[in-house]
MIMARMAR-60152 format. One record per residue (C-alpha): residue in three letters; x, y, z. Coordinates in pm, whole numbers, padded with zeros to 5 digits, always signed. Layout:
BEGIN
ALAXYZ ...
This chain:
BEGIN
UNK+05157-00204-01541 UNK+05083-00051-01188 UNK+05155+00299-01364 UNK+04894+00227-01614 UNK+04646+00112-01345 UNK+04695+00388-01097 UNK+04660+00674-01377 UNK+04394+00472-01488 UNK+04229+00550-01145 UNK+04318+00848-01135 UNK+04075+00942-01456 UNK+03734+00828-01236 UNK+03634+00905-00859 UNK+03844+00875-00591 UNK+03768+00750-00224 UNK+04007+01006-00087 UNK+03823+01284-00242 UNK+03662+01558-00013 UNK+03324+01498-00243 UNK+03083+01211-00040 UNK+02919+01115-00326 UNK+03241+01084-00528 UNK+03378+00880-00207 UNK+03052+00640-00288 UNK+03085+00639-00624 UNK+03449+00511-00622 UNK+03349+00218-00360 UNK+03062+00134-00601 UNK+03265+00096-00904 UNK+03568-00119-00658 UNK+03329-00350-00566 UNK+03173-00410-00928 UNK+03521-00429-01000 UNK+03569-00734-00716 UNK+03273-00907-00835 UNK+03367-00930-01183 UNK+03715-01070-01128 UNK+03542-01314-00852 UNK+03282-01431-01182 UNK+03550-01479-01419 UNK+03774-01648-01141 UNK+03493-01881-01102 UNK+03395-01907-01489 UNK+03747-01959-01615 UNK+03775-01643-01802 UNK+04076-01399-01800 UNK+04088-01109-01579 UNK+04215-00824-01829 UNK+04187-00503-01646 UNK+04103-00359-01986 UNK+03810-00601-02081 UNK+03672-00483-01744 UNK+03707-00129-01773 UNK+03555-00160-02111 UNK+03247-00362-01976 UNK+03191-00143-01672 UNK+03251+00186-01853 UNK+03012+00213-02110 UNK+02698+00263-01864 UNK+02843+00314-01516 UNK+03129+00566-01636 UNK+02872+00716-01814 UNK+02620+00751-01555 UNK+02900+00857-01308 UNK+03031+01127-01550 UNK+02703+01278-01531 UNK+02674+01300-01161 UNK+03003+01451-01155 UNK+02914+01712-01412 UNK+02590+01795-01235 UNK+02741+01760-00885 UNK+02939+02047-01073 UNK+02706+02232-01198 UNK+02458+02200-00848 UNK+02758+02356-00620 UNK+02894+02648-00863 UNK+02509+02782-00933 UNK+02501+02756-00544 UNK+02812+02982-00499 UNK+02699+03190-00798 UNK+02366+03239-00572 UNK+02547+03253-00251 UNK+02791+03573-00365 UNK+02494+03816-00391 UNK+02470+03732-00007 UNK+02814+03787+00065 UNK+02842+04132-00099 UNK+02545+04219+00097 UNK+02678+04079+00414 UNK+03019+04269+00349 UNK+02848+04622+00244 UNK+02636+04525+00581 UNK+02973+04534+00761 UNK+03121+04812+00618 UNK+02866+05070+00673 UNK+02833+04905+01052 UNK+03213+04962+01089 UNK+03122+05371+00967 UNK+02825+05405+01147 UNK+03017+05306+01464 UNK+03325+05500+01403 UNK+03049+05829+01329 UNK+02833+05760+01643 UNK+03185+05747+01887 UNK+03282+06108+01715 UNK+02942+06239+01769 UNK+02979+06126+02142 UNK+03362+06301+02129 UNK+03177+06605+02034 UNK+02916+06606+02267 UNK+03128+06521+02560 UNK+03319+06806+02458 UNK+03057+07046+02368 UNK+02882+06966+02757 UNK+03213+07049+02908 UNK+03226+07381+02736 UNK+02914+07477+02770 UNK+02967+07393+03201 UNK+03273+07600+03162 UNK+03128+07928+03001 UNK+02788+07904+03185 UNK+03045+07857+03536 UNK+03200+08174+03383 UNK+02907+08330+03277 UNK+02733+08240+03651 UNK+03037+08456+03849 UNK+02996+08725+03593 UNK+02685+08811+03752 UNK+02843+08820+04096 UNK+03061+09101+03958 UNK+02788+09273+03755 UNK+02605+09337+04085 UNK+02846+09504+04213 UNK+02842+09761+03950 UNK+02742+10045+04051 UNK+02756+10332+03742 UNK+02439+10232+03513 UNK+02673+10242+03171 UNK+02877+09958+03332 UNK+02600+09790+03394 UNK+02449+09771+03084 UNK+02748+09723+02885 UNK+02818+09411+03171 UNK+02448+09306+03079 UNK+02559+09319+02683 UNK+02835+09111+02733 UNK+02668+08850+02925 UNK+02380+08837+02658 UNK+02614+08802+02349 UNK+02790+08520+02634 UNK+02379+08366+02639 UNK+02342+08411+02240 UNK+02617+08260+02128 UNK+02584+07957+02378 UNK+02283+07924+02241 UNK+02392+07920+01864 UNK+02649+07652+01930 UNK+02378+07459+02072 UNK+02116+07512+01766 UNK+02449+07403+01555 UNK+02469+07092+01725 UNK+02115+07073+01696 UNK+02109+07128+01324 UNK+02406+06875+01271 UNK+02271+06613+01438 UNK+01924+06668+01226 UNK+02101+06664+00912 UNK+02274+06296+01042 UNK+01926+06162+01076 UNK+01775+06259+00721 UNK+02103+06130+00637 UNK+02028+05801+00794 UNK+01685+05778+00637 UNK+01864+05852+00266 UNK+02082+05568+00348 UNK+01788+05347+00436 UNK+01603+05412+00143 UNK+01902+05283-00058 UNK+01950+05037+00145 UNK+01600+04889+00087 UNK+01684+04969-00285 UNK+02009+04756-00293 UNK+01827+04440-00135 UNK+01536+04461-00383 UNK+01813+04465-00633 UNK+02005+04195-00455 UNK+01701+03987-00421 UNK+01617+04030-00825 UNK+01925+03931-00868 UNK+01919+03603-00652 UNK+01585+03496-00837 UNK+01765+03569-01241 UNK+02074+03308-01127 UNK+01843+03079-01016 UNK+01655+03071-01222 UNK+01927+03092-01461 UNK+02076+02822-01282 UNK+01739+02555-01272 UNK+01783+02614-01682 UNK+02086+02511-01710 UNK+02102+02236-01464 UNK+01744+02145-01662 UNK+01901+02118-01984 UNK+02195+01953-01825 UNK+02068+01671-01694 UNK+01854+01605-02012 UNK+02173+01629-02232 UNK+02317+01363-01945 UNK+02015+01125-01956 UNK+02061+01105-02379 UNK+02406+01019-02315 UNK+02344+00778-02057 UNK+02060+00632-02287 UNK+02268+00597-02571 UNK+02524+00385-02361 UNK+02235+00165-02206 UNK+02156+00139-02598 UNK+02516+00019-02708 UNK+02541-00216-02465 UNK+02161-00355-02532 UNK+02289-00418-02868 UNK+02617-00605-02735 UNK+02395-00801-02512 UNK+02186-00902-02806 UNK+02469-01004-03026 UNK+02568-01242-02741 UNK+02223-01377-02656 UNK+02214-01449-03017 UNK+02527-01685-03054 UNK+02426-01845-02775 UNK+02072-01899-02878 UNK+02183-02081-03215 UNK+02435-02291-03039 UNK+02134-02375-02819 UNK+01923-02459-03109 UNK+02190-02689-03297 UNK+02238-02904-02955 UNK+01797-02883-02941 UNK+01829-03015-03333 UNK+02116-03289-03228 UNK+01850-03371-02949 UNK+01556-03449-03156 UNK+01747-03644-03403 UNK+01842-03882-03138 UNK+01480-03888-02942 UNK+01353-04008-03284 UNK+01572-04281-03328 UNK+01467-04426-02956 UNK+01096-04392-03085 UNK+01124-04530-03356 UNK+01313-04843-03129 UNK+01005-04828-02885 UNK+00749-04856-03176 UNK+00894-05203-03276 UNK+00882-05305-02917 UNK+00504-05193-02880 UNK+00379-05364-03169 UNK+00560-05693-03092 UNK+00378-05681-02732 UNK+00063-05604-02906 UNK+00029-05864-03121 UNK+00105-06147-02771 UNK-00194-05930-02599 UNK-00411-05997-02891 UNK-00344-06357-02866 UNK-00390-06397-02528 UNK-00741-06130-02554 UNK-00895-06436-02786 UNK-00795-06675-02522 UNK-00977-06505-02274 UNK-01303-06415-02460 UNK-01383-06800-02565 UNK-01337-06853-02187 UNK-01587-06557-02070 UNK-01833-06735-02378 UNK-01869-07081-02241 UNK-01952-06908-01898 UNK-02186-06722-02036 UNK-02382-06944-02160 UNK-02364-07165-01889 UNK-02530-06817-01699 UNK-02783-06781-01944 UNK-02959-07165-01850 UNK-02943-07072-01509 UNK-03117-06809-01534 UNK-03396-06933-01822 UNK-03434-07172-01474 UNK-03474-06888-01277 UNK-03707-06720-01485 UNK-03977-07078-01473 UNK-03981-07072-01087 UNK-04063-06644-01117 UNK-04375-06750-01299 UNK-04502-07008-01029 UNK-04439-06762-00750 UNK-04646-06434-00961 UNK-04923-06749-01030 UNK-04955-06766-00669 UNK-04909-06398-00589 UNK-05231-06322-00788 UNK-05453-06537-00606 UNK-05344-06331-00292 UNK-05401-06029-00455 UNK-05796-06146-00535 UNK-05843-06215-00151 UNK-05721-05876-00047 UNK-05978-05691-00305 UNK-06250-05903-00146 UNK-06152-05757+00210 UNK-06098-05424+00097 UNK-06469-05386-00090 UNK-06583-05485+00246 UNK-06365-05233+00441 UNK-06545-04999+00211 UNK-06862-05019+00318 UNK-06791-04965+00672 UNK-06610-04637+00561 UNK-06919-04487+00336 UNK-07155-04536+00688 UNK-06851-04356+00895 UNK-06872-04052+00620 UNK-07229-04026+00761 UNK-07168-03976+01064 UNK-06868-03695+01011 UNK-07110-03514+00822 UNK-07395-03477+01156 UNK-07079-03390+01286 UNK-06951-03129+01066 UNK-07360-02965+01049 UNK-07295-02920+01465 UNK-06973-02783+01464 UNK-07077-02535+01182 UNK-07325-02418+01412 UNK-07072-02333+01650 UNK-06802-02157+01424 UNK-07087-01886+01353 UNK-07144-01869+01717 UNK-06788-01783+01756 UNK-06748-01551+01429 UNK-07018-01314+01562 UNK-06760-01298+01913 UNK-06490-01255+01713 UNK-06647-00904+01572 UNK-06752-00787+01880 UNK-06395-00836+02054 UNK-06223-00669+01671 UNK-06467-00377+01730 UNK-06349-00347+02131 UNK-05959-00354+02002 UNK-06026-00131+01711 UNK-06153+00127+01965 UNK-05844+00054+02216 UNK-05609+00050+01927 UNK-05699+00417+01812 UNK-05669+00547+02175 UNK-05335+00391+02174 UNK-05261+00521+01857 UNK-05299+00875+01978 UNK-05077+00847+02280 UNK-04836+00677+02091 UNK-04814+00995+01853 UNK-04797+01244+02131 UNK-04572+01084+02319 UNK-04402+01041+02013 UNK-04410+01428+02008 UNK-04265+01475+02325 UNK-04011+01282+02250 UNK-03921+01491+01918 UNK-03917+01789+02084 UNK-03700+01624+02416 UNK-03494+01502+02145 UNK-03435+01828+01980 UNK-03368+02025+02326 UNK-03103+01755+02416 UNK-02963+01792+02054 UNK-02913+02133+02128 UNK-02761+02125+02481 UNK-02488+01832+02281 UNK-02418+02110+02021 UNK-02358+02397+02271 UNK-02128+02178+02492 UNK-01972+02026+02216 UNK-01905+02439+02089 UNK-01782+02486+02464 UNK-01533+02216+02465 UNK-01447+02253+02138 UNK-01335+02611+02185 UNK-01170+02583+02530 UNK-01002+02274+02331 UNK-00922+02515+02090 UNK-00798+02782+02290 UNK-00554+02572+02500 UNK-00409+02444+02153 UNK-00372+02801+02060 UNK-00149+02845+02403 UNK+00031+02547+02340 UNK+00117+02618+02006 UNK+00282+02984+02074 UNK+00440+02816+02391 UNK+00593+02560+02128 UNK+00703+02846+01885 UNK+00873+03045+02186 UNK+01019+02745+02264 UNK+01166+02627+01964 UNK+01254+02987+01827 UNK+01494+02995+02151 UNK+01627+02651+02099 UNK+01722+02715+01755 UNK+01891+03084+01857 UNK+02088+02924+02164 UNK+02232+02599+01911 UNK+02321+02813+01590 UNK+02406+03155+01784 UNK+02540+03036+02113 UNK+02681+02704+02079 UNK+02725+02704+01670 UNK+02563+02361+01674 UNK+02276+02244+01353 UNK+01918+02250+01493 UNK+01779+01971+01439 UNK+01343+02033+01410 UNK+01181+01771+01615 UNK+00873+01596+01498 UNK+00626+01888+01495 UNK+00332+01680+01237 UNK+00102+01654+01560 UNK+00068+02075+01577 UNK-00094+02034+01228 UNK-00425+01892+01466 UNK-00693+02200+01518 UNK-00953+02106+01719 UNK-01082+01803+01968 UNK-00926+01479+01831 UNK-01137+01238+01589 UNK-01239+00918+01735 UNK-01086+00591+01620 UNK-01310+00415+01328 UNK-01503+00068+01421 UNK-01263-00200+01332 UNK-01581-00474+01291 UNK-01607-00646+00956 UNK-01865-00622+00671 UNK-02006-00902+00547 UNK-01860-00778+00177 UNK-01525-00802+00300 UNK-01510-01129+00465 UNK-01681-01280+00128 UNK-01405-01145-00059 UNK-01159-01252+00183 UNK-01276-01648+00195 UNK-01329-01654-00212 UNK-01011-01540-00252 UNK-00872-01882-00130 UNK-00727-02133-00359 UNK-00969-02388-00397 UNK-00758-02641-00550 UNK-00620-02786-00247 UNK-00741-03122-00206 UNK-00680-03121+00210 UNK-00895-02816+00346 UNK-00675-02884+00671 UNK-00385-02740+00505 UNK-00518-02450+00371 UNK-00374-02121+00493 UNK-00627-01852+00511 UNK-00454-01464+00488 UNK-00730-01331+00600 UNK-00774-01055+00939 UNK-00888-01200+01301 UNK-01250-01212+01361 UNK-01486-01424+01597 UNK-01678-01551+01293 UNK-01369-01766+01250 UNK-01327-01897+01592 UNK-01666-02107+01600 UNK-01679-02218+01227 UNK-01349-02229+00983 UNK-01308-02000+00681 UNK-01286-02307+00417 UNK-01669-02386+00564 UNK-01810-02048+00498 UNK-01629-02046+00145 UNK-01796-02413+00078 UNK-02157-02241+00177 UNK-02119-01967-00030 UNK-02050-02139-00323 UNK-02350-02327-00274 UNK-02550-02039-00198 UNK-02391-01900-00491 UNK-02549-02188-00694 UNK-02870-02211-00632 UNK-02937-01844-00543 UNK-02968-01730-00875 UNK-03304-01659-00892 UNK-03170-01358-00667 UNK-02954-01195-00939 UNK-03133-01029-01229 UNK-03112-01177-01588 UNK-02968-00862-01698 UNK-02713-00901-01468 UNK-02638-01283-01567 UNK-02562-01177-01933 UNK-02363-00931-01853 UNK-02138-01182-01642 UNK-02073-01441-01919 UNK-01753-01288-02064 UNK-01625-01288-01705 UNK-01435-01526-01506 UNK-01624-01758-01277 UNK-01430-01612-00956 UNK-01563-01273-01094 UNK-01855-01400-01179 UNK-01916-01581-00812 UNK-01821-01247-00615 UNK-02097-01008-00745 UNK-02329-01207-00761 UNK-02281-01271-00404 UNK-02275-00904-00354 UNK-02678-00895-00488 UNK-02746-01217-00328 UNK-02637-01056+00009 UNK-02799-00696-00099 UNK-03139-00908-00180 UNK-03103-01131+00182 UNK-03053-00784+00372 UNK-02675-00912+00504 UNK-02467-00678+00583 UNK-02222-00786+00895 UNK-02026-01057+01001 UNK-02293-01181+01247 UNK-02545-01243+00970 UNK-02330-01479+00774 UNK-02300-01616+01116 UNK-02627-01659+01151 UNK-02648-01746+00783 UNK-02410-02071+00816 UNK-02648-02199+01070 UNK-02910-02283+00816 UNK-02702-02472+00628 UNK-02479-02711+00810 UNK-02523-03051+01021 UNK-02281-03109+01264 UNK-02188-03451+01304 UNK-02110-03576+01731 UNK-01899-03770+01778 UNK-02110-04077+01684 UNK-02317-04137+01380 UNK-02560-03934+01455 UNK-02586-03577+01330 UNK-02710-03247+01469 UNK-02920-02996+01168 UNK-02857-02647+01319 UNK-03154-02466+01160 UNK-03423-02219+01206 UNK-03627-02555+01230 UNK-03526-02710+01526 UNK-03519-02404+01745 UNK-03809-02245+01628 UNK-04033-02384+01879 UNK-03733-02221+02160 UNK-03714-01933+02009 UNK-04116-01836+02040 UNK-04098-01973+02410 UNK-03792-01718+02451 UNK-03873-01413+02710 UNK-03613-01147+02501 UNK-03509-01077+02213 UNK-03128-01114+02316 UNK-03232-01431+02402 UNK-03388-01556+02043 UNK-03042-01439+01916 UNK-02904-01655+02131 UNK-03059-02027+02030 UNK-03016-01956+01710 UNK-02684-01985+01790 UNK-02704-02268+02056 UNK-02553-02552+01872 UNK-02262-02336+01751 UNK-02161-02215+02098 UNK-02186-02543+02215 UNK-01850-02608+01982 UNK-01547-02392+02125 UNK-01374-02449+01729 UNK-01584-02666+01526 UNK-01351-02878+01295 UNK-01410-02918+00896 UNK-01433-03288+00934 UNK-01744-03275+01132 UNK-01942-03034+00892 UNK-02198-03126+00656 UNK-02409-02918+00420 UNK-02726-02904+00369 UNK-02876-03077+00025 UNK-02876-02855-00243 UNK-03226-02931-00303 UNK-03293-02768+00071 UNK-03143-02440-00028 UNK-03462-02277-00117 UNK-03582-02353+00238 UNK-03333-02244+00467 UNK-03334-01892+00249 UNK-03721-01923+00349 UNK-03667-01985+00692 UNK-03358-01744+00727 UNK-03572-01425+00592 UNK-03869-01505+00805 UNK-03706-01520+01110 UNK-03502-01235+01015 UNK-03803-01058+00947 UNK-03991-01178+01254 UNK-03669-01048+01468 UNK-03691-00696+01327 UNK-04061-00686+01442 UNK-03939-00764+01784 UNK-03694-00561+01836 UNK-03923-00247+01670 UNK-04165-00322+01867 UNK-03994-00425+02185 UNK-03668-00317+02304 UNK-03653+00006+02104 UNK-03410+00265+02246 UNK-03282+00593+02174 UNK-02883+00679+02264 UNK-02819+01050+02244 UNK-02390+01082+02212 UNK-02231+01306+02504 UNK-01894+01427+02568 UNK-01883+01155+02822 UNK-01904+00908+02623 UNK-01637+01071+02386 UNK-01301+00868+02340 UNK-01051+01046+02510 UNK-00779+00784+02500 UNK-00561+00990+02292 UNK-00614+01321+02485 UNK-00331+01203+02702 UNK-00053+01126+02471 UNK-00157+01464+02253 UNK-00094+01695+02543 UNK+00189+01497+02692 UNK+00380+01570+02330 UNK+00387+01949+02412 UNK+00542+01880+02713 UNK+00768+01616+02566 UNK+00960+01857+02294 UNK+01115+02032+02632 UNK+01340+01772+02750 UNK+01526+01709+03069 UNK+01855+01744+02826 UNK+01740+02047+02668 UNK+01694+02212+03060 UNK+02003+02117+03191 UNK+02186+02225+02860 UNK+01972+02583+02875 UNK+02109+02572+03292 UNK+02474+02525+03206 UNK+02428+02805+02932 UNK+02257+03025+03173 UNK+02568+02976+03405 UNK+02822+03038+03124 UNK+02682+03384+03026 UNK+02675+03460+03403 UNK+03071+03425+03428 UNK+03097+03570+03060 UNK+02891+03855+03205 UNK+03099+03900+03491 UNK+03451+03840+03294 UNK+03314+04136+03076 UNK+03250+04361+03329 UNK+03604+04312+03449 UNK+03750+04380+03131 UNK+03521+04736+03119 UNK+03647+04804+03435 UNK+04032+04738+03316 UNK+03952+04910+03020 UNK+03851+05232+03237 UNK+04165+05265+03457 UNK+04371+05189+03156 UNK+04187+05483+03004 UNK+04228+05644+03314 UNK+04634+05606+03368 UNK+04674+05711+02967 UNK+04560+05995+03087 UNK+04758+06052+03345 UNK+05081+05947+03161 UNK+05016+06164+02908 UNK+04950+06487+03126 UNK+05258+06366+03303 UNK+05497+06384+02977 UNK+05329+06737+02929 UNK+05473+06849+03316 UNK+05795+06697+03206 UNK+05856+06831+02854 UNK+05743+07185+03015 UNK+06007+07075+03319 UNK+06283+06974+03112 UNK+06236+07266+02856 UNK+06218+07574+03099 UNK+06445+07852+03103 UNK+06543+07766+03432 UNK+06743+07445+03399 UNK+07009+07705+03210 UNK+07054+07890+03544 UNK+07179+07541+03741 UNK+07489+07398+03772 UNK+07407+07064+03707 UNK+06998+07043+03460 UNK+06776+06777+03534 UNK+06820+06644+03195 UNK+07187+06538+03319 UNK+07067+06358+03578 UNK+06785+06185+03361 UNK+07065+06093+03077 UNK+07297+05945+03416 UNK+07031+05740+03502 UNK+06963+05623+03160 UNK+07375+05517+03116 UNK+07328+05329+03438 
């Protein structure tokens, strides 16, 4: 049995392999192993190696056979790609190796040829000693040939070397020509087997996802074969079920109608009981009904007293009318009086009013023009800091490259080591930095954010809002809002178009209830958080503490607002009851009647309309952006990342490096100076065996009594 199990392990991944995906593989497939025998443990079933290898194989052995296979496929396209490098790399060495070995025997030879040409210009130099003292003019001349055939053929070994040495270069640019050949070929090559390579791993891992499929298929069928027996055993025990529910029905039905018939019984009881006191009501109140008629005799008689009063109350009115109408004739008199001021001071402020109108449109032509200069002085120093911003990137960024490019030589050149890139996605940034967008609320989002809340929880306490931080919600809670826009939602719909409203019927009330708060708050103007602030104030009460209740409308601080001295300050009271609440809690908010709707939108648009005018009219200034008032909070932490990619590490790693190639340096100096007195004694050696072969083969050892090479072959016996 544990030969059987250990060749059948052998057939699937290993975690001893050298592959790390096969290594995962084989864990993955152990511990579905573990978990299966844990199940059945647990379920009672048997743990047959073979039921689980037939389980687990038909998708996972599947899906792992493929990853082997393209594993396979992945690393020998790689070395099929990778040999064109290596024969380049090894023709690269090769013709380095003969290029060295031809530029040390065209040093030989020029060594040599300097010496020789020294030697014969030394001899030609003390030739000319000798031809001066030449005396007969035939010796001199032929002396003069023989020194100029000396000159000339000098000269022709030089021109050799000359010619020799030319021929080696357009030799060298032959060889570079192929050379730039070979690599296109090399290159074409690379780009066939991979390409050659993509199509067959392409085709390979459709070929892999079919089979794959198909086993996902087989084992959907198995799956539904079992899901199948198990449904109909389900279904006869649901069958078994019913048969027995209907027995115990048909049980309770007897027991319902046997307490149905005592109710009826006791139902009659009670109904001749609630008869007799009904009639017994009914003579009480035909009693009633006599004394009801005394007390309207009686009434009536009143009734003729008062009209008597009245007719004379009448009277006294008609001669008051008289008098309000002298009255009315004098104060006429005066309202004319008044009318014909009224045109004379219109006329006076028409006149002032055009004077003013004419300073007000060249000053506001002054301030155009100012306007435009100051634009223009913005642009050029925005231009200006944009390109010294610019230009110090520019710096940076070749500072960076140097940088890096020498980091990544000294780890894969010097120390052999990966190179690992740092984060470099904050050099893709050309130019000044953007500023940070506002992070204020729209009045759009914060409606969709409080309608989005269930509203089907009965305790509004308990509701959790997921909705972002804002000051709206720290004076009034979101479930409050949400209640006020349903009920603006309501009865605003004379807002929304009647286009619009048929269009919305096939919709979802939720849907329905969002846009047409979207035109209800395009219609209103609202736009920010602080107008449905301002919003919810016309439609709450806030109850104290006691029983009385505090409206917060436009209402009750109109009269405030109007005495106001600012506009910040009408802004303010409109507020004034809210403020007064740090958190204002949903059991002591009320809203508004419906019916009173239609005048808080009244009152809301006026005074929105009246604040506009204000603040046109009053407070109305111009802000012109500068660089100063630029957010630079980020400037910092971009330049300081430059810096950053040069760590202390990195320097002291660069400073031991540094130090190492010093001693290397000096260890290799060293050895070139060993390497010259070893040259140096070969030398020596070698013209020493020459003096001792010439020693030991001379003539002259055969005229001694005892040669030198006795004495040499003594001392080599001893």
């Amino acid at each position: 049995m544990a030969s059987s199990t250990s060749e059948e392990d052998n057939t699937g991944p290993s975690v001893n392999s050298n592959d790390m995906e096969e290594r995962i593989a084989a864990r993955r497939i152990r511990i579905a192993k573990r978990a299966e025998a844990a199940r059945k443990a647990l379920l009672g079933e048997p743990d047959e190696e073979k039921v689980t290898k037939v389980e687990v194989s038909k998708s996972r052995k599947q899906i792992e056979d493929s990853r082997q296979r393209l594993t396979k496929l992945r690393q020998d396209g790689f070395e099929l790609v990778s040999n064109v490098r290596i024969a380049g790399d090894a023709r690269e060495a090769v013709r380095r190796t003969a290029d060295d070995e031809a530029k040390r025997i065209r040093k030989e030879k020029l060594d040599n040829e300097v010496k020789a040409a020294a030697e014969r210009f030394e001899e030609i130099t003390k030739k000319w000693s000798a031809a001066m003292q030449k005396e007969v003019p035939q010796d001199l001349h032929e002396m003069l040939l023989q020194q100029k055939r000396s000159c000339d053929s000098m000269n022709d070994e030089k021109n050799k070397i000359i010619t020799e040495l030319q021929q080696v270069l357009k030799t060298k640019d032959d060889m570079y020509v192929k050379d730039l050949k070979q690599m296109a070929e090399g290159i074409d090559l690379i780009i066939e087997r991979m390409n050659e390579q993509v199509n067959h791993l392409v085709s390979a891992q459709r070929e892999e996802l079919e089979e794959i499929e198909r086993a996902f298929v087989m084992e959907r069928n198995e799956l539904l074969e079992q899901q199948k027996k198990r449904w109909e055993e389900k279904m006869a025990l649901r069958q078994q079920k019913e048969e027995e529910y209907l027995e115990l029905r048909a049980k309770r039905v007897e027991d319902l109608e046997n307490q149905l018939q005592q109710m009826r019984v006791q139902d009659a009881e009670e109904y001749n009981m609630v008869k007799i006191r009904l009639e017994t009501d009914v003579q009480i109140l035909e009693q009633q009904l006599q004394q009801m008629r005394a007390t309207c005799q009686l009434n009536q008689e009143k009734l003729e007293y008062n009209f008597q009063v009245l007719k004379k109350r009448d009277d006294e009115n008609t001669i008051t009318k008289s008098q309000q109408k002298r009255k009315i004739t004098r104060l006429q008199d005066i309202l004319n009086a008044l009318k014909q001021k009224l045109e004379k001071q219109e006329k006076l402020y028409k006149d002032d009013n055009v004077q003013l109108t004419d300073d007000y449109k060249r000053i506001t032509t002054q301030f155009t023009e100012l306007q435009k200069k100051s634009k223009h002085f913005l642009a050029i120093d925005a231009k200006k800091f944009s390109d010294v911003w610019c230009m110090n990137e520019e710096e940076c960024k070749d500072l960076v490259k140097s940088v890096l490019d020498a980091d990544r030589l000294i780890h894969e050149q010097q120390l052999g080591l990966e190179w690992q890139i740092p984060d470099l996605k904050f050099l893709e940034n050309v130019g000044p930095l953007a500023p940070r967008a506002s992070e204020q609320l729209t009045a759009t989002k914060i409606m969709h954010d409080v309608m989005s809340v269930n509203s089907g929880q009965s305790d509004p306490s308990t509701v959790e809002f997921n909705i972002p931080p804002s000051a709206i919600y720290e004076k009034i809670s979101a479930h409050t809002i949400k209640q006020i826009l349903e009920l603006l939602c309501d009865e605003g719909g004379f807002l929304v178009e009647q286009k619009l409203n048929k269009l919305l019927l096939p919709l979802e009330k939720d849907e329905q209830s969002l846009i047409k708060l979207d035109n209800i708050f395009a219609a209103l103007g609202i736009e920010t958080e602080e107008d449905i602030q301002k919003l919810t104030t016309y439609f709450i009460n806030i109850k104290e503490k006691g029983e009385e209740s505090i409206e917060i409308s436009k209402s009750e601080s109109d009269g405030d607002v109007h005495e106001s001295d600012s506009v910040e300050e009408e802004v303010k009271l409109l507020t004034s009851k809210i403020s007064a609440h740090s958190t204002i809690p949903n059991e002591l908010v009320e809203l508004i009647h419906p019916n009173e709707v239609l005048k808080a939108l009244r009152a809301f648009v006026e005074d929105v309309r009246k604040l506009s005018n204000k603040f046109t009219k009053g407070k109305m200034q111009f802000r012109i952006t500068a660089l100063k008032n630029r957010d630079d909070s980020e400037d910092t932490d971009y330049w300081t990342r430059y810096s950053s990619l040069l760590t202390q590490k990195k320097e002291r790693l660069w400073d031991a490096l540094i130090e190492a190639l010093e001693k290397y340096h000096e260890v290799l100096n060293g050895r070139s100076a060993l390497l010259t007195d070893t040259e140096s004694l070969r030398q020596q050696n070698s013209e020493l065996r020459l003096l001792m072969h010439q020693y030991v083969n001379s003539k002259v050892n055969a005229e001694l009594h005892i040669p030198p090479t006795q004495v040499l072959q003594m001392e080599l016996n001893q």
